[in-house]
N, C-alpha and C positions, 0 to 999 in steps of 0.2 A: 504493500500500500504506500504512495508515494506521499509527500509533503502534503500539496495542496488537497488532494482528494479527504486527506485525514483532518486537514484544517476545515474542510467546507462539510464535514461529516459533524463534527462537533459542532458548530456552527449549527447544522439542523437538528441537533437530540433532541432540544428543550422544547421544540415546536412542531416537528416533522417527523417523529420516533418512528412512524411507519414506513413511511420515507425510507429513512434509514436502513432499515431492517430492509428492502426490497434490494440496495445497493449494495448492502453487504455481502449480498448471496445473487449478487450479479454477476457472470461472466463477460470478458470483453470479445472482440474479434466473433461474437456468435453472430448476427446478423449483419453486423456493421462492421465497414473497415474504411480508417480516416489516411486520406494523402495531403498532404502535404507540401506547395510549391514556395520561392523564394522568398516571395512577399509573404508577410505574420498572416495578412489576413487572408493568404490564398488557400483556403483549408476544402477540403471535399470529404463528400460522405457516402460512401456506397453500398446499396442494400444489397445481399446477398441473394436475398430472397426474388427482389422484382427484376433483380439483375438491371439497376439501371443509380445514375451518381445525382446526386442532389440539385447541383448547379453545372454548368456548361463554362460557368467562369466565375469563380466563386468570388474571386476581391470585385468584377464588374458589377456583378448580380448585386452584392449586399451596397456596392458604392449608391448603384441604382435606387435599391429600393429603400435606404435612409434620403434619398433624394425625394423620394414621393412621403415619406413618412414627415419630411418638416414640417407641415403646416402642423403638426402636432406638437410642433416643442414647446410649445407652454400648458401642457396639459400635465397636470401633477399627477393621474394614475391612467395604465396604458395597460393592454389585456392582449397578448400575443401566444399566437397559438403556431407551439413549434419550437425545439431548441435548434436542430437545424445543425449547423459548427459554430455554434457559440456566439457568431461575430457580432449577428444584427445584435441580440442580445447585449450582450457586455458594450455598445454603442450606445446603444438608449440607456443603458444604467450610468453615464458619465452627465444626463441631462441634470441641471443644479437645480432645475422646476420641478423634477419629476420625482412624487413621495412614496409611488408603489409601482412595480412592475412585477405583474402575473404570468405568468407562463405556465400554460400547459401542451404537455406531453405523454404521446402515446406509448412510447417506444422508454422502456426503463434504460436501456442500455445507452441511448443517446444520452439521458441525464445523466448515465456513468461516465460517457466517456467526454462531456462537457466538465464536471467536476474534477475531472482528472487533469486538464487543460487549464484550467481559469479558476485563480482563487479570487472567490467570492465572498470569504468569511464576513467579511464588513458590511456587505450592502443583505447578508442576509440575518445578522444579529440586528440589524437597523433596523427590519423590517421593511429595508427598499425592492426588495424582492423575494418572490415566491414561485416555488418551484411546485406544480402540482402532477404526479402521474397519474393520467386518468384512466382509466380505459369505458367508465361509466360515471360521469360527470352529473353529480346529483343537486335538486334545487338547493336544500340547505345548505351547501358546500358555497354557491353563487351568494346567496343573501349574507351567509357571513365574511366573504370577501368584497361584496358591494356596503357594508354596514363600518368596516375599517376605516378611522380619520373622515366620518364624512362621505364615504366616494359617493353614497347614490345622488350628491346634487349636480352629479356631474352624467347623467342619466343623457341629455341633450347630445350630449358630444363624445357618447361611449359608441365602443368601433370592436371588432374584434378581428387583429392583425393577423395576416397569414404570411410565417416566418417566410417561406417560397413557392417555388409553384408544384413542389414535390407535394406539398401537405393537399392544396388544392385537389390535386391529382388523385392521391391515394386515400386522402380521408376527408373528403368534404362531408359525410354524410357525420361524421362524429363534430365537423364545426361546426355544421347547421345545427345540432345538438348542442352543442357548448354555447351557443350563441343563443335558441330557444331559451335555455336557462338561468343566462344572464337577464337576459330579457323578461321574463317572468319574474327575478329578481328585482328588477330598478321597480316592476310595476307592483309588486306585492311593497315594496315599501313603499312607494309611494302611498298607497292605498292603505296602507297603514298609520302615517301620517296623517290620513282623516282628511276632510277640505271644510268642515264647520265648524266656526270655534264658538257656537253654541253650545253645540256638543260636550266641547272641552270643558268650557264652563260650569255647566251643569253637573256634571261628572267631579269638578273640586268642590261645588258645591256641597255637594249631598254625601261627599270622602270629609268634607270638613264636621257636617254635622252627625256622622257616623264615628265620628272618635271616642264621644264616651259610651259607647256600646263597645266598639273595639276594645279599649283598653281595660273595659271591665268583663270580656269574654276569653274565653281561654284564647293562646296564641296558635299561630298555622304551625310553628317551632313544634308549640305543646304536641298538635294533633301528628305531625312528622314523625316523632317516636313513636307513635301508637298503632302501626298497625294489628290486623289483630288473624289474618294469615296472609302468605305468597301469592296468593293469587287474586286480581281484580277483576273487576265484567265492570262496563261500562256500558252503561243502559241510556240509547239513544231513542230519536220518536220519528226515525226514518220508515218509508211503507214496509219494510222489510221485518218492523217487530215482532209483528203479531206472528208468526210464524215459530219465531223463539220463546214466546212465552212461558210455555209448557215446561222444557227442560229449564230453564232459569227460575221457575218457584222448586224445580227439584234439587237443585243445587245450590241454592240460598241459603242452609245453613252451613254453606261448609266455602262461601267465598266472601269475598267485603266487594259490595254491592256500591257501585258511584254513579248515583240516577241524573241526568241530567235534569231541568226543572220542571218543563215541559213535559216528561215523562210521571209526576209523583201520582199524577191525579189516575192514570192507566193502571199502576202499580196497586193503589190501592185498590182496585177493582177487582185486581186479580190477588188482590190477599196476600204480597211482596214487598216487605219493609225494606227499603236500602237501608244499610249502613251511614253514607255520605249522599248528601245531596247537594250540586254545584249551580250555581246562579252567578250570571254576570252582567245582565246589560241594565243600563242606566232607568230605563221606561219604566211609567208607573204598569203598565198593564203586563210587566211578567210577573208582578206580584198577586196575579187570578188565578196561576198554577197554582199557589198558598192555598187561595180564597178557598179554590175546589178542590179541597183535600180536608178534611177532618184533623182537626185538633189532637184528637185521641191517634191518629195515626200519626201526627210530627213528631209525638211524642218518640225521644229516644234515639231520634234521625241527627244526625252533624249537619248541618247545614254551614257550607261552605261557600258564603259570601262576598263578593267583592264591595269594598268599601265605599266605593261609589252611587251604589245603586239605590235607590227610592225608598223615602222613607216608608210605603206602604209594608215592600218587602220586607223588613228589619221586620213589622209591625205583626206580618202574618206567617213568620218564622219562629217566634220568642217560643212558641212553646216545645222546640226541639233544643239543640245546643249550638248556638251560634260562634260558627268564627267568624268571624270578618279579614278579607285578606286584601292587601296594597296587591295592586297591579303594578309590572315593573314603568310607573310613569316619573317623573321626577318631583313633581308635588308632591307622592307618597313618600319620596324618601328622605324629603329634605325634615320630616317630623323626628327622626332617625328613630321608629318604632320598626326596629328591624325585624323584630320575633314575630312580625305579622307579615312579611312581605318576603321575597315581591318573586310571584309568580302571577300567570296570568297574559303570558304576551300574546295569547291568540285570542281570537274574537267572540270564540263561544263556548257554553259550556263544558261542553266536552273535552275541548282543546285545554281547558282549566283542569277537568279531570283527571284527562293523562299526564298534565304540569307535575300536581299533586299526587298521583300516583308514583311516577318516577321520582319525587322529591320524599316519599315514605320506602323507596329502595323495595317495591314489593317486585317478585322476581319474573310475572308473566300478569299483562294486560290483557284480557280478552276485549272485542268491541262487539255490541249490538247493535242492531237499526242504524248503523251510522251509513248510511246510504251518500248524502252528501250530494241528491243527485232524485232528479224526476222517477218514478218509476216507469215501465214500460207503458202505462196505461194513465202517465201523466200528472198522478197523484206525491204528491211534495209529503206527506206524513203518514203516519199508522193509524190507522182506523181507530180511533177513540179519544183522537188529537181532540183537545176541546175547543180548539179555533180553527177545527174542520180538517179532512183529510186532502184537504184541497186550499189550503191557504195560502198557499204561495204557487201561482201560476204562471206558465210562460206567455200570457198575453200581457202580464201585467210587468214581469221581472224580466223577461226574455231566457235567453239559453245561450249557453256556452257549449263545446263536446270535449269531452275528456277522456280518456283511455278506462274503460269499465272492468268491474269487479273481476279476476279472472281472466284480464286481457282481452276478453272478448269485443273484440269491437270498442266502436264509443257510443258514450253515453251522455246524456242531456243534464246539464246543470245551470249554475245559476252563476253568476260571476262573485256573492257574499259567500257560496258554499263555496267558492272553487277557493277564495282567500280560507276560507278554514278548513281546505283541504291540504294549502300548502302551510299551515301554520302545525297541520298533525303530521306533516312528512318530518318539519324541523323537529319537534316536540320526539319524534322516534326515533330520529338520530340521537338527538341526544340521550335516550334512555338508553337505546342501544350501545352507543360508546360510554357513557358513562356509570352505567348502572349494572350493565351487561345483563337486563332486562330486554326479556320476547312481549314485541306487542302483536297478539294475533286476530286478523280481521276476520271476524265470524259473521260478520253481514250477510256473505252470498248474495250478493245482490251489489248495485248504486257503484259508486267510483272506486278504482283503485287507488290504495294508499301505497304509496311508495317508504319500503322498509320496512310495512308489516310479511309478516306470514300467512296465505290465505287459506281457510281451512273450513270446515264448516264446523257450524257450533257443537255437534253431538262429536266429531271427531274432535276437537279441542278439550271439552270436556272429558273425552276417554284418554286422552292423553296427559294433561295437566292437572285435574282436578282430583285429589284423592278425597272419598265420604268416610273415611275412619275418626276425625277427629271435628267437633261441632266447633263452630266460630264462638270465642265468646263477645260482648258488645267491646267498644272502644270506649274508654273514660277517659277522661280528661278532666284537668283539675283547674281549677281557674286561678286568675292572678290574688295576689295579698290586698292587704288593705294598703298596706307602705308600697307596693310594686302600683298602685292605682295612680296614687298622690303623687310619686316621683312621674308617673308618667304625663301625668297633668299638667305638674308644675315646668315640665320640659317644652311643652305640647303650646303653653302660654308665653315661655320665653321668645321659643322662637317666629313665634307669631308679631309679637313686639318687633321682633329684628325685621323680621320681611315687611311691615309696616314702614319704618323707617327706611329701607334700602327700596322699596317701592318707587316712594317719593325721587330719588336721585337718580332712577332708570328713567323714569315719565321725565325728569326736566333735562338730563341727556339728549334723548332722541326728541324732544319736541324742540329745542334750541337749532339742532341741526336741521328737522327739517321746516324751520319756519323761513329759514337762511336762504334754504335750499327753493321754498315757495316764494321768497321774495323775489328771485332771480328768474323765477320761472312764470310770473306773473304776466309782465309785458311778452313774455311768448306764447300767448294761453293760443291765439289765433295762430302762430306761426309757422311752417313747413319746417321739415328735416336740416333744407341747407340753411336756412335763416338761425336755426337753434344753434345749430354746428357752430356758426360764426360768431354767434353771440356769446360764445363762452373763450375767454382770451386764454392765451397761456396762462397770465396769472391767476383768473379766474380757474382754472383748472388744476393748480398748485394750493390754492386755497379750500378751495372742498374737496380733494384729495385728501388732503390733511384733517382734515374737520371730518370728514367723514372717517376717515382709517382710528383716529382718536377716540369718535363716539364708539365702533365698532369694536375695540378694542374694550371700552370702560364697559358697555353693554353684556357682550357676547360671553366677553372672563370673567365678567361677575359673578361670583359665585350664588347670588342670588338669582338672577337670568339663569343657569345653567341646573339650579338645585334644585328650582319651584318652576319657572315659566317653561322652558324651552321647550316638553313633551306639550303644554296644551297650546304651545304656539305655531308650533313645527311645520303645519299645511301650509300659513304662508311664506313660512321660511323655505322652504324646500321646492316651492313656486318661484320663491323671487332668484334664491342662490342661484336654482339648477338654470334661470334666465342668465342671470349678472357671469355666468362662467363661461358662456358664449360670447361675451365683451371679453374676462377677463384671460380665456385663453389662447384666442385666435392668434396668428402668428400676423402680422403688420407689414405689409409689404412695401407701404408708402407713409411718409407723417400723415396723410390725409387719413387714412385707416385706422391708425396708431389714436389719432385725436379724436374723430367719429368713433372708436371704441370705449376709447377713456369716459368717454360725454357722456355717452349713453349707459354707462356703470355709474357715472355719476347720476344721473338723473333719476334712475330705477330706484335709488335711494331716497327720494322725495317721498313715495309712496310705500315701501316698503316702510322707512320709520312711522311714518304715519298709520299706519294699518296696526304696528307693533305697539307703539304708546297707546291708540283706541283698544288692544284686547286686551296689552298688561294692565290696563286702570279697569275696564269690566272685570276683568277677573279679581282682581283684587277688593274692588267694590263686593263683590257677593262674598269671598273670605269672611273681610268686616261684618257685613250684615250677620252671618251664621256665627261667629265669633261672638257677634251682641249678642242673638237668642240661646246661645247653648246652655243646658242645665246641667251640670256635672255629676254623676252619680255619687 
């Protein structure tokens, strides 16, 4: 093992261990064999297999195609597919703009015999580069490399590079792949980002007036220890239920049952207490799953609540055991009530479920009715939905198609299911990598999960589920009287502080952009090239500076970052992923260079403006709930 290769090996243990282990037990000269001409960068690659060399003239080729690649030099994260001979590669890694460079690779041996060549120890402990070998390139894998420093505002001006025309040639159908799944990436965050900040509002709202219910109910922490066996079922209200019912009252006492909300009132029909029962959306009217469910049957149930949601909900849960859990937003954490959060990053029950499931380390998910997906005959629910087996239809919602249960074909969905289809792919990656928990889709039926196992319920059950030993309930013991008070008195500190720190964000960004309206006042009527002109050099050094200052006091404020930024994020991730089409483009003329500047300038008129109007609404409703709150 030579110098560099062992340098750029250790380099990847702490982040790429699999990695690692693939290169370990790689052979060289098996597919590939590298030549070599007088120039450093006249390197070739020749496959054994297609019997045919990578490039025709390997310094021409990559001269070339860094020639077409400039108009990208001010793009701080760049996604190329291909190591190829290292060259284009280790070229883009010298850009002083550029924070991330992704590369994926088919071929393990090429990434050996790259790391054999070029030490890259530096740009990979940086984190300025990532080496990925793929050979099945998965969404989760996309969304946490577009979520890195930021990249998805950069969603406008994302490309995916084809190292030469070898890769073209022999694996387009794996780029058009790699590239679907970025792609479905920039759009699931975005989409997650939200576009109402009503929404958001509402949501700190009703998490603010949920605090002394939270801190006087057992923690998510408490409930985490407690499972109480190995195996979960997860009970959804897809058409596909009713079908499973049967065998899931047989096997109820011998699993821990996590009913989605929508599900409780069916449950009880069929004479089927869960264990956990998971609730998450802000609306008053999921609190009628409650309404139409018996008293006498809450009894005993976990209800597992997000902190956000409606006071009705709290209201028609009390008589089981309430936790209340922070979803991971940043208002929730800046309370620093850790022991209650923060799980929750997908959209729906369920996706809360599995959160929570893999967060109690149990060692095999089963899923029901999770359909996710129209049935054959059109019907969105299970028959006993009580807001119909037909509530959500494609005249109303439209359709999407997605690859179905079993591969069979595609199947019809909805584009809110298809987001909490890819929020249960993340949610099983990570059980599966970190918990080394089997999540297995017993639906038979509705969309594929990608990273389940698919199985039907009665073979699942013959396979995972042992009846020799009866479940017993899960207890949970609730906070002290002193663990109440500290956390109250915490709870009002820092409420004081973001009151004050309030104040000094709002006259920030309203300073800048009144500046910014004064200037742009006399242009209200004016065309493109009259604006252009109207703004001098000095003018353009003046709110450059004005602006990069506000931007900087705003953005690193640990207040903006702690409390605002999640309920803010749809406009920001609107206005950024705009302003990075000014701020990256390469300038081919000062005319360019200035019409770019302007125009970043200017987008900031409106941007502060929009950010002062949502941080003073939100905050204003804080205040109000802050006055009525009655503390147990």
């Amino acid at each position: 093992m030579n110098d560099i290769f062992s340098k750029n090996l250790e380099a990847l243990e702490s982040n790429f261990p699999d990695l690692v282990n693939k290169l370990k037990s790689c052979e060289a000269n098996t597919k590939f064999d590298i030549y070599s001409g007088e120039n450093p960068i006249d390197l070739n690659i020749f496959d054994k297999e297609k019997q045919t060399l990578f490039f025709d003239h390997p310094a021409q080729s990559v001269t070339r195609k860094l020639d077409t690649l400039s108009k990208l030099a001010y793009q701080p994260f760049l996604y190329l597919y291909g190591v190829a001979n290292g060259i284009l590669l280790t070229s883009l890694l010298t850009s002083e703009k550029l924070r991330r460079l992704v590369v994926l690779e088919p071929e393990i041996e090429l990434i050996y015999i790259f790391l054999n060549l070029f030490d890259v120890t530096q740009e990979i402990n940086s984190k300025k580069l990532t080496i990925i070998h793929h050979t099945n390139f998965l969404f989760h894998e996309a969304v946490s490399l577009i979520t890195f420093d930021n990249a998805r505002v950069y969603a406008k001006v994302y490309q995916l590079i084809e190292n030469c025309n070898y890769y073209h040639k022999y694996h387009d159908e794996n780029i058009a792949a790699v590239n679907k799944q970025f792609t479905s990436a920039f759009h699931h965050a975005y989409m997650l980002a939200g576009n109402d900040i009503v929404d958001s509002i509402v949501g700190v709202k009703q998490t603010i007036a949920s605090l002394p219910i939270m801190i006087s109910s057992p923690s998510l922490l408490t409930l985490s220890k407690n499972k109480n066996t190995d195996i979960a079922v997860i009970v959804a209200t897809g058409p596909s239920l009713t079908k499973q019912i049967p065998l899931l009252k047989k096997i109820a006492p011998y699993v821990t049952i996590f009913a989605v909300d929508a599900s409780l009132p069916m449950l009880e029909k069929e004479g089927i207490k869960p264990d956990v029962c998971t609730s998450i959306e802000r609306v008053e009217r999921t609190s009628e799953f409650f309404l139409n469910t018996s008293a006498e049957f809450k009894k005993d149930i976990i209800f597992a609540l997000a902190s956000l949601q409606h006071e009705k909900t709290f209201e028609r849960t009390a008589e089981g055991t309430q936790v209340l859990i922070h979803r991971p937003f940043d208002y929730n954490r800046y309370f620093e009530l850790d022991q209650s959060g923060y799980i929750g990053s997908g959209q729906s029950c369920a996706n809360l479920a599995h959160e929570l499931i893999f967060n109690m380390y149990y060692k095999t998910c089963l899923l029901i009715g999770q359909d996710l997906a129209y049935a054959r005959d059109g019907k969105s629910h299970t028959s006993g939905h009580i807001f119909g087996d037909d509530e959500i239809t494609e005249s109303k919602y439209g359709f999407e198609e997605v690859e179905a249960y079993g591969g069979e074909g595609l199947i019809r969905t909805t584009y809110i299911w298809r987001s909490f289809l890819k929020s249960y792919e993340q949610s099983v990656a990570h059980f599966n990598k970190t918990c080394h928990g089997t999540t297995v889709n017993c639906t038979e039926g509705g969309a594929r999960i990608t990273g389940t196992v698919e199985m039907s319920f009665e073979d699942a059950v013959e396979k995972y589920v042992s009846q020799d030993v009866v479940k017993k309930p899960i207890e949970l013991v609730y906070p002290t009287k002193e663990e109440k008070e500290n956390d109250q008195k915490k709870i009002i500190e820092f409420y004081e502080k973001l009151r004050d720190e309030t104040i000094k964000i709002e006259n920030i960004l309203n300073k800048t952009f009144l500046k910014l309206a004064d200037k742009m006042l006399p242009l209200e009527h004016a065309n493109e090239e009259e604006v252009l002109k109207a703004f001098t050099e000095g003018d353009v050094i003046t709110f450059l500076t004005q602006i990069n200052v506000s931007r900087d006091a705003v953005f690193k404020s640990k207040i903006f970052s702690s409390f605002y930024h999640d309920s803010v994020q749809s406009v920001l991730i609107n206005s950024e992923s705009q302003m990075v089409t000014y701020s990256s483009a390469v300038n081919e003329t000062q005319e360019e260079k200035h019409k770019n500047t302007v125009m970043w300038i200017i987008a900031h008129k409106q941007l502060f403006f929009t950010l002062s109007g949502q941080i003073h609404g939100i905050f204003e409703k804080v205040e109000e709930e802050f006055e009525k709150i009655k503390w147990r």
